[in-house]
C-alpha positions as CSV (number, residue, x, y, z in Angstrom):
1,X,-59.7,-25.5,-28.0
2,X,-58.8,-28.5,-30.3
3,X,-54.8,-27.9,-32.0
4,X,-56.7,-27.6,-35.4
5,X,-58.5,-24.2,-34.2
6,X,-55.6,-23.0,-32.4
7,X,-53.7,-23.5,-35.7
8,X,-56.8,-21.2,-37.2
9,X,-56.1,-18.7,-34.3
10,X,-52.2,-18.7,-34.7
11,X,-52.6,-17.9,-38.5
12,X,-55.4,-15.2,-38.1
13,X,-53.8,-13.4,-35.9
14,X,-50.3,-13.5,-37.6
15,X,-52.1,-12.5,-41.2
16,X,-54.0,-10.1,-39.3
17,X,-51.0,-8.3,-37.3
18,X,-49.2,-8.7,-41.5
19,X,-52.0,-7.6,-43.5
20,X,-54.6,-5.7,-41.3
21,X,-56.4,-4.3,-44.1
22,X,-57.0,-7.3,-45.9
23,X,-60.4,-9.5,-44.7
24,X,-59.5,-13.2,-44.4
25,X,-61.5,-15.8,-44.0
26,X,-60.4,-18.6,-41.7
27,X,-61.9,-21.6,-41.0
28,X,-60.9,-25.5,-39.6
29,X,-61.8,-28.8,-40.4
30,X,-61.4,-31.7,-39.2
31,X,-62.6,-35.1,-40.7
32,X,-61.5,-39.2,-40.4
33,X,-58.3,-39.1,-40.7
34,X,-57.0,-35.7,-41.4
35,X,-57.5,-32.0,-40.5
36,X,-57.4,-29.0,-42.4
37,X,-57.6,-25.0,-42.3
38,X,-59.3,-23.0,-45.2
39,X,-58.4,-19.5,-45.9
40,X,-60.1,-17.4,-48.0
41,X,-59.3,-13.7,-48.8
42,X,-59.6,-10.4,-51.5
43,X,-56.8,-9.3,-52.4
44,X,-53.9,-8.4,-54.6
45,X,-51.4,-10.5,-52.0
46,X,-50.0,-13.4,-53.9
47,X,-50.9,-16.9,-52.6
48,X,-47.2,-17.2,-52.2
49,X,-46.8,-14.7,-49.7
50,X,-49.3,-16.4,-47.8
51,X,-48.1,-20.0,-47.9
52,X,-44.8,-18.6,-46.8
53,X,-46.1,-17.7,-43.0
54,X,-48.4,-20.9,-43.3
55,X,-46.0,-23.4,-44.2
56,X,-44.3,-23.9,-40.9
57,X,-48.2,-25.1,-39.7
58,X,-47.7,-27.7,-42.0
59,X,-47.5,-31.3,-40.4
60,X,-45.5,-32.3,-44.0
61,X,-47.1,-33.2,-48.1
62,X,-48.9,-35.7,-49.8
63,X,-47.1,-37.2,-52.1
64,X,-48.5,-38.4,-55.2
65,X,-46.0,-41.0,-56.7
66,X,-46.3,-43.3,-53.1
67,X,-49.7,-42.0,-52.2
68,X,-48.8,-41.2,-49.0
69,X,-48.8,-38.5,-46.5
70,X,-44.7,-37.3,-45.7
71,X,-44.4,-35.9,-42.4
72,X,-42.1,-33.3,-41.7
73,X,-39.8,-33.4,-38.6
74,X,-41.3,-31.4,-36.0
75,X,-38.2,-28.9,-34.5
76,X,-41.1,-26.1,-33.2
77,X,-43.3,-26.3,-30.0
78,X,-46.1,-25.6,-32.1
79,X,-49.3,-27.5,-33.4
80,X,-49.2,-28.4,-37.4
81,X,-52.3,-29.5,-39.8
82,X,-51.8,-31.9,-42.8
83,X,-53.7,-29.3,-45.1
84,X,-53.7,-26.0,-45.3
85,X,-56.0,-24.6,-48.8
86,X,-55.5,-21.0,-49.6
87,X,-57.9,-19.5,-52.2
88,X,-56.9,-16.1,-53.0
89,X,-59.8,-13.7,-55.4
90,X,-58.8,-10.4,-56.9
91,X,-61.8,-7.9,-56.7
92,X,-62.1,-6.2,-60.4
93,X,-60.7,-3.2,-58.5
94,X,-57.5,-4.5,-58.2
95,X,-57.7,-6.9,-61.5
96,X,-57.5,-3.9,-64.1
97,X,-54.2,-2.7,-62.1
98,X,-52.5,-6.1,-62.9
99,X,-50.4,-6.8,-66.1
């Protein structure tokens, strides 16, 4: 298995032992020069629950003022992806509960 799937794994089954009633979507990518894992999911979680157990997958940010890619310092014995997209939609079900 390539370190970009076994990211996919490692955050599956950490969202799915978190969140087991929640479907997510999980797939990985990789292309020239950079790899990436999608996850897509229903529900009313906010994204920012979810980017706080992916974060530490992250290999660092892009940053826009030097267009360049910042890596982080790697202290964990675990494989890292440049991008990780979250796309979270709220089923009308849930949408009419939320002020």
């Amino acid at each position: 298995m390539n370190p970009t799937a076994t990211v996919a794994k490692a955050i599956r089954e950490e969202l799915k032992r978190l969140y087991p009633n929640v479907k997510f979507s999980i797939t990985s990518k990789i292309s020239a020069g950079s790899d990436r894992i999608n996850i897509k999911y229903d529900s009313d979680i906010p994204e920012s629950e979810i980017k706080k157990i992916t974060n530490k997958y992250l290999d660092g940010y892009f940053d826009g003022m030097e267009e360049t890619y910042k890596y982080k310092k790697n202290n964990q014995e675990i494989y890292r992806v440049q991008y990780i997209l979250i796309q979270r939609h709220i089923p009308d079900s849930i949408s009419k509960n939320i002020n």
